[in-house]
TIMI-2910 file (N, C-alpha, C, CB; in pm, 1 decimal, decimal comma, always signed):
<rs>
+----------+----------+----------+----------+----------+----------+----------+----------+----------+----------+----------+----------+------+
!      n_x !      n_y !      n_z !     ca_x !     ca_y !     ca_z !      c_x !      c_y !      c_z !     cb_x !     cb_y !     cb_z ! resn !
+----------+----------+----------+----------+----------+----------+----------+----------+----------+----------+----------+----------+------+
! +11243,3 ! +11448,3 ! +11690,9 ! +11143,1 ! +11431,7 ! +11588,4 ! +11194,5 ! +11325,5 ! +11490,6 ! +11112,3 ! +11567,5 ! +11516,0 !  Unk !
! +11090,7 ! +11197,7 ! +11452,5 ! +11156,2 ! +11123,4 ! +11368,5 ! +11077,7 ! +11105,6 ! +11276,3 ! +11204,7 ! +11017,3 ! +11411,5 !  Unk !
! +11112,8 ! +11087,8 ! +11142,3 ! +11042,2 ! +11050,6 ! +11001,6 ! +11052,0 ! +10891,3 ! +10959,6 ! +11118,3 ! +11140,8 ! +10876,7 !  Unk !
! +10961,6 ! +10843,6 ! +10906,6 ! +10961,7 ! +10753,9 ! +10808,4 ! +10969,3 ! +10738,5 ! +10674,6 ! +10896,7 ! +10715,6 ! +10820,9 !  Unk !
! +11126,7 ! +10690,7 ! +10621,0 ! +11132,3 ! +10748,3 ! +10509,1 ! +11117,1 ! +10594,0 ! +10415,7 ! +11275,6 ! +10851,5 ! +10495,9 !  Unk !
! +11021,6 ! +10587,4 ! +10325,3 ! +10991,3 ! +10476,0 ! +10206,5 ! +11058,8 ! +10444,4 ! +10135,8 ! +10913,5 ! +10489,0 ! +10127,9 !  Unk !
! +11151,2 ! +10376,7 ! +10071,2 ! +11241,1 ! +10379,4 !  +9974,0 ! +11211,2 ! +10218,9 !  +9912,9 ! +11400,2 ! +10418,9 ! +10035,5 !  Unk !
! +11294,3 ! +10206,5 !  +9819,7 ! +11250,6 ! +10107,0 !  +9753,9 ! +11313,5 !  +9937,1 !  +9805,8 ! +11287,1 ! +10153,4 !  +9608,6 !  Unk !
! +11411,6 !  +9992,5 !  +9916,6 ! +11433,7 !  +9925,8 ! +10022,0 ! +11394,9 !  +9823,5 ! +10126,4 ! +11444,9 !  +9980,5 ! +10053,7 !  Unk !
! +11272,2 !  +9940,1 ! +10152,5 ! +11239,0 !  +9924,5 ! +10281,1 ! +11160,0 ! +10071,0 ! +10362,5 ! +11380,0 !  +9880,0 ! +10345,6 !  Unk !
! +11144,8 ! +10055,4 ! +10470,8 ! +11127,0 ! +10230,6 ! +10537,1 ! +11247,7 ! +10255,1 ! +10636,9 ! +10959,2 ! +10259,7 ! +10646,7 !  Unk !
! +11297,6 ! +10305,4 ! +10614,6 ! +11399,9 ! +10360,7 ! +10716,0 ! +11353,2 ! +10484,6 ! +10853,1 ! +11512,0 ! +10434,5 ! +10610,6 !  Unk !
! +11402,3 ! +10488,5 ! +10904,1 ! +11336,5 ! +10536,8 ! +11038,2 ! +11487,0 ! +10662,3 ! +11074,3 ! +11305,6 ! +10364,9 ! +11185,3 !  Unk !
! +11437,0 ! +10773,3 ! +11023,9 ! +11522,7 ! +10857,1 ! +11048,1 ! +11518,9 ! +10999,4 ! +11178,4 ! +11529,9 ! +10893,5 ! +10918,3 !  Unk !
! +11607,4 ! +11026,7 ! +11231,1 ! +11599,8 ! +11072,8 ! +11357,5 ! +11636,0 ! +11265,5 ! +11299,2 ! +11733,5 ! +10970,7 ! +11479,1 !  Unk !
! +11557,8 ! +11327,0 ! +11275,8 ! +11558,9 ! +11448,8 ! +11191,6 ! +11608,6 ! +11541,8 ! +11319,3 ! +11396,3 ! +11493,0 ! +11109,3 !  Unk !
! +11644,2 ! +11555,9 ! +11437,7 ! +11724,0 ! +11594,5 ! +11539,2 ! +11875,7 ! +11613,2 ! +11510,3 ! +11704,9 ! +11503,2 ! +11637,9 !  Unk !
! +11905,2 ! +11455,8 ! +11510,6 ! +12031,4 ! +11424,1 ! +11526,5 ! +12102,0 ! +11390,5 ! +11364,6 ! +12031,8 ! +11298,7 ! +11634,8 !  Unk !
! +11964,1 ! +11432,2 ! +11250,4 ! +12054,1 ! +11390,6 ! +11115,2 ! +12079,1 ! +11238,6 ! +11124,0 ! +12213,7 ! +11473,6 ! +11107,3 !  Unk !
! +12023,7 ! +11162,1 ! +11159,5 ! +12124,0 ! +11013,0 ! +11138,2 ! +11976,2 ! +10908,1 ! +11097,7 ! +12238,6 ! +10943,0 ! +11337,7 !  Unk !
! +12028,1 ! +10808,7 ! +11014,7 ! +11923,9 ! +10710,9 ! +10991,3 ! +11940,7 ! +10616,4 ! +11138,2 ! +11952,2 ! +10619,5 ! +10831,7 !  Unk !
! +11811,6 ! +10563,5 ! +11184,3 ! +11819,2 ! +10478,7 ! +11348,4 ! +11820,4 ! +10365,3 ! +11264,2 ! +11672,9 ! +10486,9 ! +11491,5 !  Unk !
! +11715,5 ! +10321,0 ! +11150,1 ! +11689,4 ! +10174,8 ! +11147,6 ! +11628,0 ! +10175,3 ! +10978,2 ! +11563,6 ! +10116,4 ! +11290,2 !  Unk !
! +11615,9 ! +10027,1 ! +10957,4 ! +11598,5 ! +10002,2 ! +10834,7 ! +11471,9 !  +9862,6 ! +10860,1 ! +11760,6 !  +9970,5 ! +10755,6 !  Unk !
! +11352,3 !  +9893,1 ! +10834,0 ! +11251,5 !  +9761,3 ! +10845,0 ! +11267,9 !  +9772,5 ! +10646,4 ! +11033,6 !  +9796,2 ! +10952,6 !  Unk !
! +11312,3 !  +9644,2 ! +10647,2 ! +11297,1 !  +9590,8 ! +10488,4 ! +11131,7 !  +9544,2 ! +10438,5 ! +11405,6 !  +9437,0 ! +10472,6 !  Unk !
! +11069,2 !  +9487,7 ! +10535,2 ! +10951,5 !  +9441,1 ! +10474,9 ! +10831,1 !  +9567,5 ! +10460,0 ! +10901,2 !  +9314,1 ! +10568,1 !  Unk !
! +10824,4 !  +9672,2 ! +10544,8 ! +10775,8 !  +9724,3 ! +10522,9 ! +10770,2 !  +9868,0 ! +10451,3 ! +10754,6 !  +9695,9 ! +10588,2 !  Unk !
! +10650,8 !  +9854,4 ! +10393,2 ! +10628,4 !  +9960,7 ! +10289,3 ! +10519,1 ! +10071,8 ! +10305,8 ! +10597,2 !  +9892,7 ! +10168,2 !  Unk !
! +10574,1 ! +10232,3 ! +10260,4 ! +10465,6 ! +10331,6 ! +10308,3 ! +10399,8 ! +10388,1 ! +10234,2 ! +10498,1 ! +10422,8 ! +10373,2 !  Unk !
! +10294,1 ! +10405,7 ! +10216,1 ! +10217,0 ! +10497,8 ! +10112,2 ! +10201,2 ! +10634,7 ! +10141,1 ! +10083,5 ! +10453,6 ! +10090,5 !  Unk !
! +10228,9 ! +10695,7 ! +10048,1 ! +10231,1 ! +10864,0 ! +10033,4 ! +10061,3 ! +10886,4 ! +10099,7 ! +10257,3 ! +10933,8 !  +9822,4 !  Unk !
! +10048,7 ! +11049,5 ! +10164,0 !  +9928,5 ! +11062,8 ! +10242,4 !  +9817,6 ! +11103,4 ! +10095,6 !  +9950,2 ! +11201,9 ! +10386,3 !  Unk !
!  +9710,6 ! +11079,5 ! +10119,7 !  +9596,8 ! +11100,8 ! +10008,6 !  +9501,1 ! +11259,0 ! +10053,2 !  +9476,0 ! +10935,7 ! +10014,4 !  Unk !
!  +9538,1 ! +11322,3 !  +9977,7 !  +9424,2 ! +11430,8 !  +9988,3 !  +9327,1 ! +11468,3 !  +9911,0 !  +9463,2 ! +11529,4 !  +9999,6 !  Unk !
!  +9235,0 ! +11454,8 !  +9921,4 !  +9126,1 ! +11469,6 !  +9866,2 !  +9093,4 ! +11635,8 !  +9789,2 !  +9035,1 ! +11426,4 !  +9979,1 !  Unk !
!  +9041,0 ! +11599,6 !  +9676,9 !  +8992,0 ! +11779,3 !  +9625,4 !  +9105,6 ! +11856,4 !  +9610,5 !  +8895,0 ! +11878,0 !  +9745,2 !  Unk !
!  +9226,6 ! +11809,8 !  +9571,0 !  +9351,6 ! +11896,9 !  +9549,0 !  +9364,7 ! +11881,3 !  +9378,0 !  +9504,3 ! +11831,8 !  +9647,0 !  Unk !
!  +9346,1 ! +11960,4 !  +9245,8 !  +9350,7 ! +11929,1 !  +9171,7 !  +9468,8 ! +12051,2 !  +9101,2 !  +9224,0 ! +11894,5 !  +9142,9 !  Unk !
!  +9614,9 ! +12000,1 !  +9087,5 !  +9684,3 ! +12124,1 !  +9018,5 !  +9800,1 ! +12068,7 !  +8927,3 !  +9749,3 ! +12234,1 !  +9134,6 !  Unk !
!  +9803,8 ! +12148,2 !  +8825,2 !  +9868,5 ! +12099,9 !  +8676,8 !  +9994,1 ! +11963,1 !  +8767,9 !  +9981,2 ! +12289,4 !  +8559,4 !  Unk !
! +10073,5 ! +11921,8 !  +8683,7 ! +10215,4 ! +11839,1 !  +8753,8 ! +10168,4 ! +11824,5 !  +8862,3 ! +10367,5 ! +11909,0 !  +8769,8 !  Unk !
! +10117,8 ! +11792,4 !  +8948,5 ! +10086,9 ! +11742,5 !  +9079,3 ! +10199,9 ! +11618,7 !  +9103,3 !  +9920,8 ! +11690,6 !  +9085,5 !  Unk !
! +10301,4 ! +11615,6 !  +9198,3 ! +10389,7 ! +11519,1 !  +9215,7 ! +10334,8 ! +11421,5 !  +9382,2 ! +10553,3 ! +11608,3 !  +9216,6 !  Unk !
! +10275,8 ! +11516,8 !  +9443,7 ! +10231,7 ! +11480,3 !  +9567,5 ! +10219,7 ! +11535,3 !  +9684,8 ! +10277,9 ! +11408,4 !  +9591,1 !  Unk !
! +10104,1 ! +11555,2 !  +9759,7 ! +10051,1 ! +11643,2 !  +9818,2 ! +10019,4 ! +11590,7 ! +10012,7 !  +9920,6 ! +11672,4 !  +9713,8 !  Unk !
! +10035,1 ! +11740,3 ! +10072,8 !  +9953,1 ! +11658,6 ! +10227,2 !  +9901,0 ! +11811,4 ! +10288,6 ! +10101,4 ! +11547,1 ! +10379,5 !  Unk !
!  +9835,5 ! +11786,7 ! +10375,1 !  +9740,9 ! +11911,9 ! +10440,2 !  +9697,2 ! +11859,9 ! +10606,5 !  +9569,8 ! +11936,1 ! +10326,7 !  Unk !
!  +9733,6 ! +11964,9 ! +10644,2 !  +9695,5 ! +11935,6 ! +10790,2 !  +9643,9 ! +12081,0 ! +10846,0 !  +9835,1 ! +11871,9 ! +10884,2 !  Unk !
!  +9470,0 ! +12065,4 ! +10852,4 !  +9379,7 ! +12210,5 ! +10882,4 !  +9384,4 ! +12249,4 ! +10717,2 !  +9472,3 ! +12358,1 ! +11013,2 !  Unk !
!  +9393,4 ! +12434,3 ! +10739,2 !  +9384,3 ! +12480,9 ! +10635,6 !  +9509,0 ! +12512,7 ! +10544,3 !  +9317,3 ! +12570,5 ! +10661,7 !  Unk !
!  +9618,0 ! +12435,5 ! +10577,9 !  +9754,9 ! +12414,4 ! +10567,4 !  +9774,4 ! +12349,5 ! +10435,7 !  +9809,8 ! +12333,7 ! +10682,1 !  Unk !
!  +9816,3 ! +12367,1 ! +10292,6 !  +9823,3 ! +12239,5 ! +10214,3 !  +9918,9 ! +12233,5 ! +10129,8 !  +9715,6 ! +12210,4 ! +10144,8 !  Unk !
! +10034,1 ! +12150,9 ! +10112,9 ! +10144,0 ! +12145,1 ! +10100,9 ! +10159,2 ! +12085,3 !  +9925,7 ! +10196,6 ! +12063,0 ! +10226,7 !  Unk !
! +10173,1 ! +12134,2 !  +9845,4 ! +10200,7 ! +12042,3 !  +9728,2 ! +10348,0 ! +12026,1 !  +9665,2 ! +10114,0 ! +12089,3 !  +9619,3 !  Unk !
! +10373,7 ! +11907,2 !  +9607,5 ! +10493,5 ! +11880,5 !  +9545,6 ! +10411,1 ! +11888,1 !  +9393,6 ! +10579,8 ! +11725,4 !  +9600,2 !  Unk !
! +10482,8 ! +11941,1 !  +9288,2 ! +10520,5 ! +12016,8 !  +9129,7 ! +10606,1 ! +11991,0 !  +9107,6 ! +10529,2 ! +12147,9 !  +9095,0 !  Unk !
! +10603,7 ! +11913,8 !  +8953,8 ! +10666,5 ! +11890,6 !  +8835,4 ! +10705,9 ! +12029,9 !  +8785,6 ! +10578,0 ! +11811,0 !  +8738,9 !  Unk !
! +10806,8 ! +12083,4 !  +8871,5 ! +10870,3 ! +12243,0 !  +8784,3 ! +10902,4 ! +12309,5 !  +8911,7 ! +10736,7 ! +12361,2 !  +8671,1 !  Unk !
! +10996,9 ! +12419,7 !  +8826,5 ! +11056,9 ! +12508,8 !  +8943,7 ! +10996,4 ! +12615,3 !  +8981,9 ! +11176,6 ! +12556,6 !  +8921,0 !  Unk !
! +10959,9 ! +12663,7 !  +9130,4 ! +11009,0 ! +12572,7 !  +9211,2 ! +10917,8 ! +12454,1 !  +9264,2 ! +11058,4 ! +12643,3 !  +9310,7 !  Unk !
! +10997,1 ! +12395,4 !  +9317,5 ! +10900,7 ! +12232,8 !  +9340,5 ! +10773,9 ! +12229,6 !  +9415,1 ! +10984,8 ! +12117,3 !  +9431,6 !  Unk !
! +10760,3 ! +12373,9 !  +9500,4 ! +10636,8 ! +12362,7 !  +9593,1 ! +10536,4 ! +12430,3 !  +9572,2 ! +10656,0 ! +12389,2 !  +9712,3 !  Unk !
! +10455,4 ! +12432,4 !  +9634,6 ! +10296,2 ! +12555,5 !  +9613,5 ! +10232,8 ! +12530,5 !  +9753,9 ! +10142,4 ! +12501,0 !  +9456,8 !  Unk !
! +10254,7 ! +12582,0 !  +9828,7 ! +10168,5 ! +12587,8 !  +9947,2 ! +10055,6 ! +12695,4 !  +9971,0 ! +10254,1 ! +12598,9 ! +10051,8 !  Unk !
!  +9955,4 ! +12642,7 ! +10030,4 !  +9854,8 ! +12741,2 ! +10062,8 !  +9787,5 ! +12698,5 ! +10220,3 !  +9735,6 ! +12740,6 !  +9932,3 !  Unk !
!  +9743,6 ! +12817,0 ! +10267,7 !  +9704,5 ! +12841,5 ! +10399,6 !  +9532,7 ! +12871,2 ! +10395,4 !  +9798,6 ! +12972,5 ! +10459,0 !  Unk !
!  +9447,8 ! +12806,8 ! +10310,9 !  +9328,2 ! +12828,1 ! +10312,0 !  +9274,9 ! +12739,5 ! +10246,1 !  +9296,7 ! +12934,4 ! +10280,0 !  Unk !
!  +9299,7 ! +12618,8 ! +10248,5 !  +9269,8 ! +12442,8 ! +10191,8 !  +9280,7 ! +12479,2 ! +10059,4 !  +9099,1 ! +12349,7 ! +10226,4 !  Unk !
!  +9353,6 ! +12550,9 !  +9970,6 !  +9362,3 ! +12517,2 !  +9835,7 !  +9336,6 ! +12681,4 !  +9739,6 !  +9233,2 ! +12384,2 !  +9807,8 !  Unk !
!  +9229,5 ! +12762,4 !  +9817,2 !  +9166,9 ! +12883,6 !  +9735,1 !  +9305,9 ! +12918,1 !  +9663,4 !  +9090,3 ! +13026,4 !  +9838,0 !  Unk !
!  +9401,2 ! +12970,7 !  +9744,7 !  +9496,9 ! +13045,5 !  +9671,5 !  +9652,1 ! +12998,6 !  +9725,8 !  +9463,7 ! +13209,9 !  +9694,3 !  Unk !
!  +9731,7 ! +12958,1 !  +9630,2 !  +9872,2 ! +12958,3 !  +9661,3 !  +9991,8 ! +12979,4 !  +9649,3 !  +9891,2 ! +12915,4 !  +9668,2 !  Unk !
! +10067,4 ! +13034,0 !  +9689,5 ! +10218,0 ! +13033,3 !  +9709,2 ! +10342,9 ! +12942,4 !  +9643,9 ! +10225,4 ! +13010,3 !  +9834,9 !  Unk !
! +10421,3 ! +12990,8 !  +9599,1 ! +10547,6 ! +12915,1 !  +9500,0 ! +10609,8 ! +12896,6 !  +9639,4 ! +10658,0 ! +13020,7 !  +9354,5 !  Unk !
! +10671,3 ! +12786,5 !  +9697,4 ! +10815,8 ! +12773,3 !  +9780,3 ! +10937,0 ! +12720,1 !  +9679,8 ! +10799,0 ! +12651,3 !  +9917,2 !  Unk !
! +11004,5 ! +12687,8 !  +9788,5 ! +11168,4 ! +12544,0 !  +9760,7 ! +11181,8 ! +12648,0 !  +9659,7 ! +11152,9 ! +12311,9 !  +9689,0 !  Unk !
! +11245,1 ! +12720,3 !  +9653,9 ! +11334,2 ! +12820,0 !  +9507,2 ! +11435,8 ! +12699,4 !  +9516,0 ! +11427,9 ! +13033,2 !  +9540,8 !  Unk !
! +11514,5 ! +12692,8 !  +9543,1 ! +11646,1 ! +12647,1 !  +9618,7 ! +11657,5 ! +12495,9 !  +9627,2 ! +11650,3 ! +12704,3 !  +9769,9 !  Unk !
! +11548,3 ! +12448,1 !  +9628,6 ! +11525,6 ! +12283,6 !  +9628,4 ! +11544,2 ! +12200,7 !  +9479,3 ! +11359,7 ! +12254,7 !  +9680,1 !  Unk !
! +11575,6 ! +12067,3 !  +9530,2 ! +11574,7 ! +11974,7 !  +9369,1 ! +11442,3 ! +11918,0 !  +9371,1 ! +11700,2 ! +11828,4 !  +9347,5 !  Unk !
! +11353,3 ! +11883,7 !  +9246,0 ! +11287,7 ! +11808,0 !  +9210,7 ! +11199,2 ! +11692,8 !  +9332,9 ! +11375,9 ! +11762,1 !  +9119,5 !  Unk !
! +11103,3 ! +11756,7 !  +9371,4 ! +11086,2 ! +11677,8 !  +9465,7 ! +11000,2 ! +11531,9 !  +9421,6 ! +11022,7 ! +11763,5 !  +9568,1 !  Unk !
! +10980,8 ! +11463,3 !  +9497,9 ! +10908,6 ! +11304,6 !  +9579,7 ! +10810,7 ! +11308,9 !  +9607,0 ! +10947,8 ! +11247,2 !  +9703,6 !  Unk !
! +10802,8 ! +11362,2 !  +9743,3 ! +10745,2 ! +11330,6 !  +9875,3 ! +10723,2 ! +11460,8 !  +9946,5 ! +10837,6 ! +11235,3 !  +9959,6 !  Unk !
! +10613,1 ! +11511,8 ! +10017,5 ! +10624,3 ! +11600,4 ! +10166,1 ! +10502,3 ! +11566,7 ! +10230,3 ! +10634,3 ! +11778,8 ! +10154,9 !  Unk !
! +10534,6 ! +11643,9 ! +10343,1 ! +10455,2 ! +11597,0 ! +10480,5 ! +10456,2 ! +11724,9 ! +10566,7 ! +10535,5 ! +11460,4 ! +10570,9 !  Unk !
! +10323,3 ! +11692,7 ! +10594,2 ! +10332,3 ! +11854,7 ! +10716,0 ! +10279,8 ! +11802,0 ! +10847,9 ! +10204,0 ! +12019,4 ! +10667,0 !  Unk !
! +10358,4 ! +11853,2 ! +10931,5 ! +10356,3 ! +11790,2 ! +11073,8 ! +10212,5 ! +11823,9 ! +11149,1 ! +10488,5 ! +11854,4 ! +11167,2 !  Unk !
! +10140,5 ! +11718,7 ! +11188,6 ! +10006,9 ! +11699,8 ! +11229,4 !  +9953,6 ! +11791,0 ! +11389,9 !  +9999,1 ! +11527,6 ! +11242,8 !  Unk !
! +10073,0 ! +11804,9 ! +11427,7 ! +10083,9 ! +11878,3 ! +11556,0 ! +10172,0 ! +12057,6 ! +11543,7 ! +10181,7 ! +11756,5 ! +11661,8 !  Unk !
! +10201,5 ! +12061,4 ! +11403,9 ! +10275,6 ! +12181,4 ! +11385,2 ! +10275,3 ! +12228,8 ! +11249,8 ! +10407,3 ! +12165,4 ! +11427,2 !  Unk !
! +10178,3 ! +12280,6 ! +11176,4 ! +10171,1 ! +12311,4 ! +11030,8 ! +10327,9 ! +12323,6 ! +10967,4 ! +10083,3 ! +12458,1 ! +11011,1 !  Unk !
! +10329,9 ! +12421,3 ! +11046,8 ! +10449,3 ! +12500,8 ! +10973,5 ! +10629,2 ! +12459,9 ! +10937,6 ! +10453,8 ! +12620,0 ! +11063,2 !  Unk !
! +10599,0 ! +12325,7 ! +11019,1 ! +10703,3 ! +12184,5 ! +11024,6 ! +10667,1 ! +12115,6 ! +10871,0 ! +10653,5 ! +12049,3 ! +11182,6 !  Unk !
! +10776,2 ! +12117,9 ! +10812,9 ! +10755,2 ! +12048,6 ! +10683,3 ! +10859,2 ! +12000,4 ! +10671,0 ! +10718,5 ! +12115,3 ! +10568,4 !  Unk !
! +10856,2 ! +11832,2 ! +10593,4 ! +10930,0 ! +11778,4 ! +10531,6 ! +10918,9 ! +11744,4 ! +10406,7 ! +10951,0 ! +11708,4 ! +10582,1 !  Unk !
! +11043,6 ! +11752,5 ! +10336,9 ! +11020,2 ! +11768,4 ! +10195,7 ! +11110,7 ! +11634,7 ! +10151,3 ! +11072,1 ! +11930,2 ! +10129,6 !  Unk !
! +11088,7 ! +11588,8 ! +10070,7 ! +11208,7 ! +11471,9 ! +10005,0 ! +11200,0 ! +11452,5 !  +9843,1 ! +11178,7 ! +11299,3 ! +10074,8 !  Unk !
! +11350,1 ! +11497,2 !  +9805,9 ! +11372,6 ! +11460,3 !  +9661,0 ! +11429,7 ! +11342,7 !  +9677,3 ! +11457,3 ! +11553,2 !  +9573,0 !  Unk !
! +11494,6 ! +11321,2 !  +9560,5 ! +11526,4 ! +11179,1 !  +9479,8 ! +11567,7 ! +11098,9 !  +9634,0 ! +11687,6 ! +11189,7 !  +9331,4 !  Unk !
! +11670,5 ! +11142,3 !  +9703,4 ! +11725,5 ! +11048,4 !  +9782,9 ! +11764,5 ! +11168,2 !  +9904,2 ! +11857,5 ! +10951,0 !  +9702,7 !  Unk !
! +11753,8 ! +11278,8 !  +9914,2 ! +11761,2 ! +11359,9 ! +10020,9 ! +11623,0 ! +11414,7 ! +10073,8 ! +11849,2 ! +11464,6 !  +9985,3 !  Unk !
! +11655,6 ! +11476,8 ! +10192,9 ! +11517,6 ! +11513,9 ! +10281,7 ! +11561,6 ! +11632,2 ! +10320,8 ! +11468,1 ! +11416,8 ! +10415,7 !  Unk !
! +11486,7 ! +11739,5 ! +10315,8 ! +11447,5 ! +11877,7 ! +10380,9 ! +11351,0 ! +11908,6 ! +10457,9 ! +11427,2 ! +11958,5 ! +10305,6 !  Unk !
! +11408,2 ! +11977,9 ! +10550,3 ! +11333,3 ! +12043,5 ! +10643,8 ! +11285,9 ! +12196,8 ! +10666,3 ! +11391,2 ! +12013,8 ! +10733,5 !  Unk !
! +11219,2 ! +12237,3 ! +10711,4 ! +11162,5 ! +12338,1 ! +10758,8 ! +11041,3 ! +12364,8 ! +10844,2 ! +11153,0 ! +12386,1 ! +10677,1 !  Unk !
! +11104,1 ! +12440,8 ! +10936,6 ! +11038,2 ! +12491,9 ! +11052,3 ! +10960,1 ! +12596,2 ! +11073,5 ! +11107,0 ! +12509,0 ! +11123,4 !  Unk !
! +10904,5 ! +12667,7 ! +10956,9 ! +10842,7 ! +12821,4 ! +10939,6 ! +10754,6 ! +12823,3 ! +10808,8 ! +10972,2 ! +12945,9 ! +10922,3 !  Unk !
! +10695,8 ! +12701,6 ! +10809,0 ! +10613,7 ! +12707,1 ! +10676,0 ! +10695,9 ! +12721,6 ! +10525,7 ! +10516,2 ! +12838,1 ! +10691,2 !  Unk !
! +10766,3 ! +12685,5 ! +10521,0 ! +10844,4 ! +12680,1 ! +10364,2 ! +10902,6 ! +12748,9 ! +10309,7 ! +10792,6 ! +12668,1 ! +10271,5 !  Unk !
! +10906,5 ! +12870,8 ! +10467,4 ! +11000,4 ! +12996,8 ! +10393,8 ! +11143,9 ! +12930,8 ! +10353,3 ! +11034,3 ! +13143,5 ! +10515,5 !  Unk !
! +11241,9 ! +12883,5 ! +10507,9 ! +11333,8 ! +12855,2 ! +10443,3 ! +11364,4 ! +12669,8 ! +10499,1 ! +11448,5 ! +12980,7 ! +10470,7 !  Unk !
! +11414,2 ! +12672,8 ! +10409,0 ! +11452,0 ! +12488,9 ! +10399,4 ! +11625,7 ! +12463,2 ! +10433,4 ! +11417,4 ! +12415,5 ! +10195,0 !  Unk !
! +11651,1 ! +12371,0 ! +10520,5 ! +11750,1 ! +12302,4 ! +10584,5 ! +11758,0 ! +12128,5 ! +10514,0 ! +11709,1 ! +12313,8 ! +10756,0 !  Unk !
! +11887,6 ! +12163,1 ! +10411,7 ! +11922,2 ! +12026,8 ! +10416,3 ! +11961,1 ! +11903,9 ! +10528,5 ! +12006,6 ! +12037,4 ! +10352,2 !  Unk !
! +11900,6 ! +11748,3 ! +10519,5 ! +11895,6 ! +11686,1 ! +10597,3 ! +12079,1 ! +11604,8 ! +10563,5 ! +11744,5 ! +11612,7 ! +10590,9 !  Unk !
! +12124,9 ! +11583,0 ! +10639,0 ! +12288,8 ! +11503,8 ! +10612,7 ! +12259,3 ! +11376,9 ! +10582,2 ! +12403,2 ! +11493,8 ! +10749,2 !  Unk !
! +12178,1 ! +11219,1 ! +10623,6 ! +12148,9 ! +11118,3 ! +10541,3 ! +12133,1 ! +11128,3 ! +10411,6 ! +12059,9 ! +11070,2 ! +10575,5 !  Unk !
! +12231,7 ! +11075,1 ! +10325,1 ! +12183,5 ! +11075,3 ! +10190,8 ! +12090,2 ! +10908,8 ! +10166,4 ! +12336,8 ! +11099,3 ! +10080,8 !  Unk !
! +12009,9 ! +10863,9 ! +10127,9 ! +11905,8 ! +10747,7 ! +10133,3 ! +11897,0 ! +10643,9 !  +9992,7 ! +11752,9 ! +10823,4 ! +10155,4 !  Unk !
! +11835,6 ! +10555,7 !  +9964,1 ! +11821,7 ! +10539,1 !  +9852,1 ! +11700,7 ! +10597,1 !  +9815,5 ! +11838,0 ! +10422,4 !  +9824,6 !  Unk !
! +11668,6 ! +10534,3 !  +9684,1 ! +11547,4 ! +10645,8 !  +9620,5 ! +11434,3 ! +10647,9 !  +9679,4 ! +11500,7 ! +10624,5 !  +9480,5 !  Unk !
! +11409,4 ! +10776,4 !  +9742,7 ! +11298,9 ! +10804,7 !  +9817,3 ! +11191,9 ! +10793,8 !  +9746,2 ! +11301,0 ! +10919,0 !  +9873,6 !  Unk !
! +11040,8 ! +10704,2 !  +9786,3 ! +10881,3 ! +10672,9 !  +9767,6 ! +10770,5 ! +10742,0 !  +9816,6 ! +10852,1 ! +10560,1 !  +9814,8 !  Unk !
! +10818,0 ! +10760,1 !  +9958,6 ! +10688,4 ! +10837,7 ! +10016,5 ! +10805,6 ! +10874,7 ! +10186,1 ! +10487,1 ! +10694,1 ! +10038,6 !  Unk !
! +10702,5 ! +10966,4 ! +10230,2 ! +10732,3 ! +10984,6 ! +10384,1 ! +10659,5 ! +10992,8 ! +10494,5 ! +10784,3 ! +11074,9 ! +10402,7 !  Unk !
! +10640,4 ! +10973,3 ! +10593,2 ! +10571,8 ! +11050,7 ! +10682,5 ! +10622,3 ! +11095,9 ! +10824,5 ! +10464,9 ! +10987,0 ! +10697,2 !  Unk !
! +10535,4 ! +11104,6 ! +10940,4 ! +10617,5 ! +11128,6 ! +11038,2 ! +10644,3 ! +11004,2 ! +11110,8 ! +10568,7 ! +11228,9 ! +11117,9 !  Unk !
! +10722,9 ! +11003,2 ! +11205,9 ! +10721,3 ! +10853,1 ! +11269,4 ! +10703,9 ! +10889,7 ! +11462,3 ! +10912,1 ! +10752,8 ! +11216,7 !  Unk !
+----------+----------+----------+----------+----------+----------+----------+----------+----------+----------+----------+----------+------+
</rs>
């Protein structure tokens, strides 16, 4: 599984398997995903795939996910720093990537629990999958 991670760099092309950055394209640049009709206090940045919807928050903890496009949601990341960026995998809800300042998290079970990524990056912009 590989991500595209935005930085102010460039996008780096990271291999979330094996932990390791593959590549660095300097010219290009990624924009965070746009969701429509998501309206919640600190909103840092948001993605949804189905009835799946993932938000990044200005406060602890950094996440709020909900499983019914928005009606009602859930605190995650206790445990996480200040996030960026997340992304929920288009073929697997419950696959999430999360990215603060310059690190990336993972999780495989909907946001229960999160796995630090070993690339440390420069300052992370946006992400997606690659």
């Amino acid at each position: 599984m590989r991500a595209l991670v935005g930085t102010e760099l460039g996008v780096f092309t990271v291999d979330l398997d094996e932990e390791e950055v593959l590549e660095l394209d300097e010219a290009e640049r990624l924009a965070p995903p746009i969701v429509e009709g998501i309206s919640l206090p600190l909103l840092v940045a948001v993605d949804a795939v189905g009835s799946r919807v993932v938000a990044v928050v200005g406060r602890r903890p950094p996440l709020v996910i909900s499983n019914d496009a928005g009606t009602t949601w859930r605190e995650a990341g206790g445990g996480l720093p200040p996030g960026r960026a997340v992304v929920v995998h288009p073929d697997d809800p419950d696959t999430i990537l999360y990215a603060a300042r310059n690190r990336l998290y993972l999780s495989a079970n909907g946001g229960i629990f999160w796995r630090a990524l070993a690339p440390e990056l420069p300052e992370i912009v946006a992400i997606a999958w690659g």
